[in-house]
C-alpha positions in Angstrom: 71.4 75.5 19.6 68.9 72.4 20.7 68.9 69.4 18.2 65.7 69.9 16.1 63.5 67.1 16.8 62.1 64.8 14.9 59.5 64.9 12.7 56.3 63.2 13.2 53.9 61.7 10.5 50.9 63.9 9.9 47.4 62.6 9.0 46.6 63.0 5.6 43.7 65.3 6.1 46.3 67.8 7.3 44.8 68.1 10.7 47.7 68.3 12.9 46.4 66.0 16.3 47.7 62.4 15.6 45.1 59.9 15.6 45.4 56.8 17.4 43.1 53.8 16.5 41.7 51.4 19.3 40.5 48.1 18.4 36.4 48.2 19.2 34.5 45.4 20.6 31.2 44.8 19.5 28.6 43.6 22.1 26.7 42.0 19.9 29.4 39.3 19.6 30.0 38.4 22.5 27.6 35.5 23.6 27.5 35.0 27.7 27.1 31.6 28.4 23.9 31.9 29.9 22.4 33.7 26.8 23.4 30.7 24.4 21.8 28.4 26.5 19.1 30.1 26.9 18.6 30.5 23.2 19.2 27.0 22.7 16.2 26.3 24.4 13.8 29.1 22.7 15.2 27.3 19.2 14.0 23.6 20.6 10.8 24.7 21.7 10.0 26.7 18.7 11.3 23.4 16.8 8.7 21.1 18.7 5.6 23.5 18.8 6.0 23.5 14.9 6.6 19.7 14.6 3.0 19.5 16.8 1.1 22.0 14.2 3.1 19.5 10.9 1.1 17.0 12.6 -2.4 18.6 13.5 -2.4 20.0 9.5 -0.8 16.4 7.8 -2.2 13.6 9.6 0.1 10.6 8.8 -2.4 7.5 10.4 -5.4 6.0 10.2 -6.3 7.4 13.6 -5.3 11.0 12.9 -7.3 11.1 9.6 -11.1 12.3 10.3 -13.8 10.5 8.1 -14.5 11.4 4.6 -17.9 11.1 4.4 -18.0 12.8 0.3 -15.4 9.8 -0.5 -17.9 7.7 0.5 -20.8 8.9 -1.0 -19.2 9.7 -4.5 -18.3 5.4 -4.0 -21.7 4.6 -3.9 -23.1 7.0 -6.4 -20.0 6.6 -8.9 -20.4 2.6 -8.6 -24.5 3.0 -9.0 -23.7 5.3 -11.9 -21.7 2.4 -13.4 -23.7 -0.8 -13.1 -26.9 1.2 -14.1 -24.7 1.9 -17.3 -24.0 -1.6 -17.7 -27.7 -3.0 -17.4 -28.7 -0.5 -19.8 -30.6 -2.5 -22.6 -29.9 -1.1 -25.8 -27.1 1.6 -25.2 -25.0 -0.1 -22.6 -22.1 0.3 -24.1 -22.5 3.9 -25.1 -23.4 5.0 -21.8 -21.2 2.9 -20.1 -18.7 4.6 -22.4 -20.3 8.1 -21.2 -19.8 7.4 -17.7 -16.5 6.2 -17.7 -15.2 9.6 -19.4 -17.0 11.8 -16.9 -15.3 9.9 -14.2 -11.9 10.4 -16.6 -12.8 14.4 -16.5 -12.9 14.3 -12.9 -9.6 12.6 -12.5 -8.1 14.7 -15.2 -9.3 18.0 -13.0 -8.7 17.3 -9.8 -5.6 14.8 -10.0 -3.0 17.1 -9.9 -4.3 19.0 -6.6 -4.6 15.7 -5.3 -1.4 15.0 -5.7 0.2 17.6 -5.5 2.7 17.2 -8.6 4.4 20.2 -10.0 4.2 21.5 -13.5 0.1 21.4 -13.1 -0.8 22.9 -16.5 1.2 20.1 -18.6 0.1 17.1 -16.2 -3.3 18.2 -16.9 -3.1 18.5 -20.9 -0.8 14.6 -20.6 -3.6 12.8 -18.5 -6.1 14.1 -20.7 -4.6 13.3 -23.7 -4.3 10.0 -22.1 -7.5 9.6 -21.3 -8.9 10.1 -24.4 -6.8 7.6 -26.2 -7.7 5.0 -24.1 -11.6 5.8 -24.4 -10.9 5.8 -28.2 -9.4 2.2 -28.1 -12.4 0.9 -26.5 -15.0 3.2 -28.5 -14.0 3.2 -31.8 -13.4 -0.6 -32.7 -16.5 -2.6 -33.1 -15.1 -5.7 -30.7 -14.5 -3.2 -27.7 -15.3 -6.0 -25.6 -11.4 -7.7 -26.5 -9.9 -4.9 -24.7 -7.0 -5.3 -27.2 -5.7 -1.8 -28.1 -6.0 -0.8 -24.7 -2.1 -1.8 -23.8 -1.7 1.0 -26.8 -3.2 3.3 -26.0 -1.6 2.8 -22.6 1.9 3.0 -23.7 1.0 6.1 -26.1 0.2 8.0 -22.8 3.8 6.4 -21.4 5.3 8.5 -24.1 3.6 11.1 -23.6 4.9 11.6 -20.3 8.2 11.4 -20.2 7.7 13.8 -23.2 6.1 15.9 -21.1 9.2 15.9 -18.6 11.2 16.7 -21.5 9.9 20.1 -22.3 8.8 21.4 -18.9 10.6 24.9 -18.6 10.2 25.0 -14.9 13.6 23.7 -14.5 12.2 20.3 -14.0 12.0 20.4 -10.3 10.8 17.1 -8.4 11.0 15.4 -11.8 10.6 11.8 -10.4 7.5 12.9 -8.1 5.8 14.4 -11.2 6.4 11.5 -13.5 5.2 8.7 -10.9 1.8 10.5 -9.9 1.4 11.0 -13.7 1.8 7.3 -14.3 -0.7 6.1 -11.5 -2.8 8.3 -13.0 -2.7 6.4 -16.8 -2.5 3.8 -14.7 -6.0 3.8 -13.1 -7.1 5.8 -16.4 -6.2 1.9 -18.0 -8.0 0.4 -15.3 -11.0 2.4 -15.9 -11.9 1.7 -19.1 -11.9 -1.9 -18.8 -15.7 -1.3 -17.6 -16.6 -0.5 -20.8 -16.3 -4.2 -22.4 -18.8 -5.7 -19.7 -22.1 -4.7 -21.3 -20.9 -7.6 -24.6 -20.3 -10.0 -21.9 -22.5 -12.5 -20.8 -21.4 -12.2 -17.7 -20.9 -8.6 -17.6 -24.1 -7.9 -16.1 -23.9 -10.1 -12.5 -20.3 -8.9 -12.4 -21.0 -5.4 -12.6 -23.7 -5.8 -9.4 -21.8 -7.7 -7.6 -18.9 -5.0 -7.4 -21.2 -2.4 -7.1 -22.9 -3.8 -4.0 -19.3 -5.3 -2.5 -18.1 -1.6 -3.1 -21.0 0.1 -1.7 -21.1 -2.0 1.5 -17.4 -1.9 1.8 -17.2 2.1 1.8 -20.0 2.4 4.3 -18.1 -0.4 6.5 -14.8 1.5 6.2 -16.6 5.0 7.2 -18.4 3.2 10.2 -15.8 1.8 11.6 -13.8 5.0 11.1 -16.4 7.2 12.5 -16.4 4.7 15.7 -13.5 4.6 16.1 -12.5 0.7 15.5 -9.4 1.0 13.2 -8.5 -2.4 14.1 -11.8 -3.7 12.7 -11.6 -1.4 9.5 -10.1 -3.5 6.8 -11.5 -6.9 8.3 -14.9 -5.2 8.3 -14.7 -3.7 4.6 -13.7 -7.0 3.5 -16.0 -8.8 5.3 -18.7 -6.6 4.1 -17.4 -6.8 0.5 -17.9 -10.8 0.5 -20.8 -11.0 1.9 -22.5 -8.3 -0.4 -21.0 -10.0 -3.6 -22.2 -13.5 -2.3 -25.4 -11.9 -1.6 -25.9 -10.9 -4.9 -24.5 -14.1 -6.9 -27.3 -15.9 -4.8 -30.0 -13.5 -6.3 -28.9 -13.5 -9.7 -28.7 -17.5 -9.3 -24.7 -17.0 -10.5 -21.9 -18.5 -8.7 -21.8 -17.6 -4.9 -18.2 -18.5 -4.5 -17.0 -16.8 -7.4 -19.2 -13.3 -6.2 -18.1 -13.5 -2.8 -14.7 -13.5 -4.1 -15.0 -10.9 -6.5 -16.7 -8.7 -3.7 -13.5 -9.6 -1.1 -11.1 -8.4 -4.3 -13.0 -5.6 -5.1 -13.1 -3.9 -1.3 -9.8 -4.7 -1.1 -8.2 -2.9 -4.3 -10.8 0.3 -3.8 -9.8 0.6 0.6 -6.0 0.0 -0.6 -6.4 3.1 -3.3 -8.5 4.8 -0.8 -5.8 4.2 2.3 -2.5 5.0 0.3 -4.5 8.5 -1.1 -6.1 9.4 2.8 -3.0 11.2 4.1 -2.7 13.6 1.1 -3.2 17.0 2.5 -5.4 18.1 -0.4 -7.9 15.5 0.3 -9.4 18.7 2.9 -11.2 19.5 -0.2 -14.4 18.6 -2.2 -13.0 18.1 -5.6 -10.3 16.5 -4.2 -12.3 13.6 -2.1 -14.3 13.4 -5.3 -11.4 12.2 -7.2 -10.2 9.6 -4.4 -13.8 7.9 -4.8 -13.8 7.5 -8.6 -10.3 6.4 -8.9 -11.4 3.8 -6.1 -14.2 2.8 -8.2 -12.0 3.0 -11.4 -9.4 0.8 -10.2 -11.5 -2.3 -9.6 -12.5 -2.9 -13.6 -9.9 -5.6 -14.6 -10.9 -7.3 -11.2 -14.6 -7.2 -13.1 -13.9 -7.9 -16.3 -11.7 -11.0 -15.4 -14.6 -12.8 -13.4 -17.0 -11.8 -15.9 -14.7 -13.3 -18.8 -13.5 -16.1 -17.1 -15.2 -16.8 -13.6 -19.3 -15.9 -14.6 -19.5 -16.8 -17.6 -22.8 -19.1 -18.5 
């Protein structure tokens, strides 16, 4: 009889053909030479094309940035709004008070846009809150002109902040962002209201025009030379035109020509330095947005003002 042979394993859905398995080789994973260098390329001109369009939509220069004509104008009409508040004969101070919170509405609105600073809702509700402290500080105590609840108020809104950080629920994302553009805001908020104690100076008045004509002849310098072209000549020309209108001014209201030009030099310089650092924000493509760059300009120059018309232009 033959030797039985041996068994072999059967496969265990009972079929009885053996089944051999062959490793497979996917096509997909294999990467000629050619083809990765040829995608290296696609992937670095893809890169550069898209670093071109960053640049076209978030200019980063002077010379990329187009001119914002409605910053300018809201300058000159903001700053005409002021020093008509200021000369105002019997309610100066309650109109100057009035202006200075519409200009703290607008900044309160359109700040965060501006910006760009996460948790909008709760920066909105802390710089108002803000603001209205400090208008309280200045409004509410019958020697507004001392200026002397002001730090306060200030560091009331401080608080608030960092409170606000505290209880976002958003996860607190970009936490030092939000709490920095928060605090320039308070920060020109503070700066604002000093304009409220020059109507019960003596000096108040001649200070008040002098920045107002230094700011309005700095602004239309700056978009000038901007819509020409001259960037070289930009801040030398807002400066220059600052002085000059702030001298101009001291010799018609037979104050101190010195002490006016200098205010108007000051002033230009601390409204085109706000104006400058807040240009390449890409927001500023909007109205409400441009709006809030020229009153905070304006805003920021009140201690300059009240300090030469305590100190400086004073009879």
């Amino acid at each position: 009889m033959p030797a039985p042979e041996p068994s072999t394993p059967r496969p265990a859905d009972g079929s009885d053909a053996q089944r051999v398995t062959e490793p497979r080789t996917d096509p997909l994973t294999v990467e000629p030479r050619g083809l990765r260098e040829h995608a290296g390329a696609v992937r670095h001109d893809l890169t550069q094309r898209a670093r071109r369009r960053l640049e076209i939509v978030r200019p980063t220069t002077v010379r990329q940035l187009p001119p914002r004509t409605p910053v300018t104008l809201t300058v000159v009409a903001f700053a005409t709004l002021l020093v008509v508040a200021v000369a105002a004969r019997g309610a100066a101070t309650a109109v100057t008070v009035a202006s200075v919170a519409l200009a703290s509405g607008v900044i309160a609105l359109g700040w965060t846009r501006l910006v760009g600073l996460p948790s909008r809702r709760g920066t909105l509700v802390t710089v108002s809150i803000s603001a209205a402290l400090l208008l309280a500080s200045v409004a509410l105590p019958d020697d507004g002109g001392s200026l002397r609840w002001v730090p306060a108020a200030l560091a009331v809104g401080v608080v608030v902040s960092f409170l606000h950080q505290l209880v976002r629920r958003d996860g607190r994302p970009r936490v030092v962002v939000s709490l920095s553009g928060t605090l320039l805001a308070l920060g020109i908020l503070a700066a604002g209201v000093t304009w409220v104690a020059l109507p019960s100076m003596q000096g108040g008045r001649d200070a008040a025009v002098a920045a107002w004509a230094a700011l309005a002849c700095a602004a239309g310098a700056e978009w000038l030379c901007h819509r020409a072209r001259w960037f070289t000549a930009l801040a030398p020309s807002a400066l220059l035109a600052g002085a000059v209108a702030g001298g101009v001014v001291g010799a018609l209201v037979d104050a101190s020509l010195p002490w006016c030009a200098l205010l108007g030099a000051a002033c230009a310089a601390a409204s085109l330095a706000l104006r400058v650092v807040l240009a390449p924000l890409p927001a500023l493509v909007s109205l409400r947005a441009q709006a809030v760059s020229g009153v905070a300009s304006v805003l920021v120059v009140g201690p300059l003002v009240e300090t030469a018309a305590r100190h400086l232009l004073a009879p």
